[in-house]
C-alpha positions as a Python dict, from the first residue, in 0.01 Angstrom:
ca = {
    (1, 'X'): (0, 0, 0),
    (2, 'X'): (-201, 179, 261),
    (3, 'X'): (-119, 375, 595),
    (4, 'X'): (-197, 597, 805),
    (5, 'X'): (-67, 980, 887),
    (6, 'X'): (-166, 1235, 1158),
    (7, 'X'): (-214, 1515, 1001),
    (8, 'X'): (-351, 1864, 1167),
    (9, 'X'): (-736, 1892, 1164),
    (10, 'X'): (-700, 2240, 963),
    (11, 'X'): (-435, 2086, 756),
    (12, 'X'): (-701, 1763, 645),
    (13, 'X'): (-978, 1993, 568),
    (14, 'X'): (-785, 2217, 349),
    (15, 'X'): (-673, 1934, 198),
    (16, 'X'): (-1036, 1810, 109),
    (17, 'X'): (-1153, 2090, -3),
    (18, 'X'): (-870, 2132, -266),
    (19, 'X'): (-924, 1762, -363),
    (20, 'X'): (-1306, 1850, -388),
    (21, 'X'): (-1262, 2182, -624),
    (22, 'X'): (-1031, 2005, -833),
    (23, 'X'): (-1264, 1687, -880),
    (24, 'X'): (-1027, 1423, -806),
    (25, 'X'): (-1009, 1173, -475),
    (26, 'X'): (-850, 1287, -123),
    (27, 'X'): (-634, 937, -204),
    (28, 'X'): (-538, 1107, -554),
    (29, 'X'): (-501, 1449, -421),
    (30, 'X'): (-221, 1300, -118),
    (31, 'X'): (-45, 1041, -385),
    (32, 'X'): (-11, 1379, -692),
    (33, 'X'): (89, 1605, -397),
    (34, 'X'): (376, 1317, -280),
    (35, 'X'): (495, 1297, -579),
    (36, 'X'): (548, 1626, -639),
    (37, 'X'): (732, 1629, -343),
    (38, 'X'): (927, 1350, -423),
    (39, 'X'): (1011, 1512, -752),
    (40, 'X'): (1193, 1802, -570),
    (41, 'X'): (1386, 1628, -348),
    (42, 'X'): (1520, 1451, -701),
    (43, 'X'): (1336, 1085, -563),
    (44, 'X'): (1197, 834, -796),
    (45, 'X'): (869, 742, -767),
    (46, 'X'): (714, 424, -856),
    (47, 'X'): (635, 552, -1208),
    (48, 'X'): (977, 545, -1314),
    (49, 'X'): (1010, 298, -1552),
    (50, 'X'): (1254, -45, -1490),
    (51, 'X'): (1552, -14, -1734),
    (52, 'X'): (1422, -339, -1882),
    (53, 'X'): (1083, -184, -1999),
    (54, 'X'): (1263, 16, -2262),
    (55, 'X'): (1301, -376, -2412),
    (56, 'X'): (959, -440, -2464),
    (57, 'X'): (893, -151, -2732),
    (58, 'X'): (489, -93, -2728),
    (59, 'X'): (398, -260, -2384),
    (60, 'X'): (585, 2, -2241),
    (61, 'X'): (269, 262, -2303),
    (62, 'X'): (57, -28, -2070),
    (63, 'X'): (195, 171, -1793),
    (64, 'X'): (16, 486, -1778),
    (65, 'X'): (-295, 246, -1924),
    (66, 'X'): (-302, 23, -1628),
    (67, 'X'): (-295, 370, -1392),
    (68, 'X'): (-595, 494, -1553),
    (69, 'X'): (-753, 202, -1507),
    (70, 'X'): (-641, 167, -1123),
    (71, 'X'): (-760, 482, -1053),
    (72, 'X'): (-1089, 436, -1176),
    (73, 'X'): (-1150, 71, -1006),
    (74, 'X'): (-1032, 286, -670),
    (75, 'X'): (-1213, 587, -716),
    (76, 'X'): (-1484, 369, -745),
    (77, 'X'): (-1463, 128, -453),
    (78, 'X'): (-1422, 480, -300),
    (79, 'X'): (-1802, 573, -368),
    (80, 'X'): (-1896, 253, -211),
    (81, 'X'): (-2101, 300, 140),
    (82, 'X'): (-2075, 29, 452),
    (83, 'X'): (-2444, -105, 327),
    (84, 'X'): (-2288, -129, -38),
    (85, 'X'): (-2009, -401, 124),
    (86, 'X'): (-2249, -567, 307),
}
């Protein structure tokens, strides 16, 4: 799902630079720092398994397979320039 924030010019830089020194995506650094958050307040996030995944024994691993590849198709399309879409 995408949206958009406001966030503080100061605020948005810091952020990139963090994302920058620790290699990952701005996109990736927002989403781990979210769910951190989330994990505090005692939230679920979306990778909390359904109570039916426990019945399907070895797909259950797909999960965190299907993330890495997710994250690599978007990091990615994130590379891409406006003449690489054209």
């Amino acid at each position: 799902m995408k949206t958009t924030i406001e966030l503080p010019d100061g605020m948005f830089r810091h952020a990139k630079a963090l994302a920058a020194a620790r290699g990952v995506t701005l996109r990736r650094f927002f989403t781990e720092a979210l769910e951190a958050q989330l994990r505090r307040c005692g939230t679920e996030t979306h990778d909390s398994e359904p109570p039916w995944m426990a019945g399907f024994g070895a797909l259950s691993d797909l999960s965190e397979e299907n993330r890495r590849v997710l994250d690599a198709i978007e990091e990615e399309f994130e590379r891409l320039t406006a003449e690489d879409l054209e």
